[in-house]
C-alpha positions, 0 to 999 in steps of 0.5 A: 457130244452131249449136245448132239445126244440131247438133239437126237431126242429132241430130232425123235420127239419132234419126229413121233409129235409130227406123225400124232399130229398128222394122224389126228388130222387123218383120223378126227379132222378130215373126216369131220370137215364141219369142224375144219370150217369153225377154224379161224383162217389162221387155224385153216391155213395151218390144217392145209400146211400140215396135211400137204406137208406134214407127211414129208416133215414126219418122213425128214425128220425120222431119216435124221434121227436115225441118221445121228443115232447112226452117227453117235453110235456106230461113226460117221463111215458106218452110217454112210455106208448103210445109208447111201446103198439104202437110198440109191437102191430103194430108190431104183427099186421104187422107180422100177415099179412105178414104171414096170410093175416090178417087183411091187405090182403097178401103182402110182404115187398120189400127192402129199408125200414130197417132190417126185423124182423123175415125176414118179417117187417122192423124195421122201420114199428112200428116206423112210426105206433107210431109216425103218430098215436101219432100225430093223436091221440093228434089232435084228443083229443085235438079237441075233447076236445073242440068240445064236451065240452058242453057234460061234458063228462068224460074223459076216454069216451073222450080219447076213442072217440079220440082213434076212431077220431085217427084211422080215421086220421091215415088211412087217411095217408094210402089212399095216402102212399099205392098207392105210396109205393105199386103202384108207379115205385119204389115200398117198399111192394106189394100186392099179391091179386087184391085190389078192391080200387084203387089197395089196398084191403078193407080190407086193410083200415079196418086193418088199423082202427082195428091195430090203434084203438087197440093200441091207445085204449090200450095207452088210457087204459094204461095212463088214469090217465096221463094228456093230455090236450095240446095248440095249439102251443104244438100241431105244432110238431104233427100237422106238422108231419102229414102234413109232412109225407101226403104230401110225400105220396100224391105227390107220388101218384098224379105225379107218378100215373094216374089221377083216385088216386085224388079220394083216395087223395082227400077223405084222405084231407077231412077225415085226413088234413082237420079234423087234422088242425081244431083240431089245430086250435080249441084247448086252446091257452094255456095247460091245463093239468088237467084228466077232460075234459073242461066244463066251458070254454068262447064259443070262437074260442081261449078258454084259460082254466087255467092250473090245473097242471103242466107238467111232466119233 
C-alpha cells in the first residue's frame, strides 16, 4: 500500500511537470519559432512530440492520479462508481454538442487532444470531466460537511448539495480553460457562434453546471451507501489537482489574451480556488468515514470526529 501511495505522488508530480512543460511550449516557444529553429534536430523532434501529445499525456496522467487517490482513499467500488458515470455522461453530453449545439453552444474540436470518438471528441475530454469533477466534488463534500454540521442534515441531502457546490467549481475551471483553449494563438477547439461572455456563450457556462450536476448527481445517486468522509491531509491530492489544472488555464488567458479576460479569471478565483481551499482548510484533520453527516463535533477550526469505520482497500 506504501508503494501505491508514493506512486500516486509520483502519477501528480508527473501530471503537474507535464502541464509546465506544455504551458512553456505555449507560452515561450511557439510564439518565438526563431528559437524553435536553433534546435538541434533531436531537440526539434521532441518539441513536436510534446505539442502533438503533450496535451493527451497532462490529460492521461491527471485521470490516474485521481483515480488512485480515488482507489486509496475511498475503495475500488467508490471510484468506479463516480468514474464510469463521469465519463459515459460527459462523454454523451459532449457528443451531443459537437453534433447539435446543445447544451454548449456549436463548436468543434481542433487537433492535439487525442483520438476522436466518433470523429468528433477526443478521447482525453471525459477523462478530464472525471478527474476535475472528482476532485471538486470531494471538496465540495467534505467542506460542506462541516459547513452545515449544526443542520444535522441527512446525508444523501448533504451529498446532493455537494453535487451543486461541485458543479460550481467545476465550471469555475472552465472560466479560465475556455478562453485559452478556444481564444488563445494555439487554439485546441472552436466556437462557431459569436459568445456573448468574453468570446464564450451563455450557454456554454449553463451545460457546464447541467453535464456536472447530472453525472456527479447520478455518482451521489450511485454510491450513497458508500462512505465519503475524508481529512484534509487525504483531500491535498484533490485539492492540488485542481489548483494545478486552474493555474495552467488561467496563465494562458492572462498572458496570451488581452486585459478585459481578468474579468472571467477573477470571478473563476472567488467562485472556484477561493471556495476550493476553504473546503480543505475547514475539513477534519482526521477521516471520518462513516454515511451520517457530522453532528456533535467540538466548534473549532480543526474539528477531529472519531473514525467510525475503516477504509475500503
Amino acid at each position: 500500500m506504501k508503494r501505491l501511495v508514493l506512486f500516486q505522488w509520483f502519477l501528480l508530480i508527473a501530471h503537474i511537470v507535464a502541464m509546465v512543460f506544455g504551458l512553456a511550449g505555449l507560452v515561450l516557444v511557439l510564439p518565438h519559432p526563431e528559437f524553435i529553429a536553433t534546435l538541434p534536430s533531436f531537440g526539434q523532434t521532441l518539441f513536436q512530440l510534446s505539442m502533438t501529445g503533450g496535451g493527451v499525456v497532462y490529460i492521461v496522467l491527471g485521470a490516474l492520479t485521481v483515480f488512485l487517490h480515488g482507489y486509496l482513499s475511498l475503495g475500488l467500488r467508490s471510484i468506479t462508481l463516480f468514474f464510469v458515470p463521469a465519463v459515459l455522461l460527459s462523454l454523451a453530453s459532449e457528443l451531443l454538442g459537437t453534433s447539435t449545439g446543445f447544451p454548449f453552444g456549436h463548436y468543434a474540436y481542433l487537433s492535439g487532444l487525442g483520438y476522436k470518438i466518433a470523429g468528433l471528441v477526443p478521447f482525453t475530454i471525459p477523462l478530464s470531466w472525471f478527474y476535475l469533477g472528482f476532485s471538486a466534488y470531494l471538496l465540495a463534500y467534505s467542506g460542506l460537511r462541516v459547513a452545515l454540521r449544526r443542520w444535522e442534515m441527512k446525508d444523501f441531502t448533504l451529498r446532493l448539495l455537494a453535487v451543486v457546490m461541485g458543479s460550481v467549481l467545476l465550471t469555475a475551471w472552465d472560466l479560465v480553460l475556455d478562453p485559452a483553449m478556444s481564444q488563445a494563438p494555439f487554439p485546441f477547439w472552436s466556437f462557431q457562434e459569436v459568445g456573448e461572455f468574453f468570446g464564450m456563450p451563455y450557454r456554454n457556462l449553463v451545460g457546464w453546471v447541467g453535464t456536472g450536476m447530472v453525472f456527479m448527481g447520478v455518482a451521489a445517486l450511485l454510491g450513497r451507501k458508500e462512505p465519503l468522509g475524508l481529512s484534509r491531509s487525504q483531500l491535498t491530492v484533490p485539492l492540488l489537482v485542481y489548483l494545478a489544472n486552474f493555474a495552467f488555464g488561467a496563465t494562458i488567458t492572462l498572458t496570451q489574451l488581452d486585459a478585459r479576460f481578468m474579468i472571467p479569471a477573477a470571478l473563476g478565483v472567488l467562485v472556484g480556488v477561493l471556495p476550493a481551499m476553504i473546503f480543505w482548510w475547514i475539513s477534519p484533520t482526521q477521516a471520518a468515514l462513516s454515511v451520517e453527516p457530522l453532528q456533535d463535533l467540538p466548534e473549532t477550526a480543526n474539528p477531529e470526529p472519531v473514525l467510525s469505520a475503516s477504509p475500503k482497500r
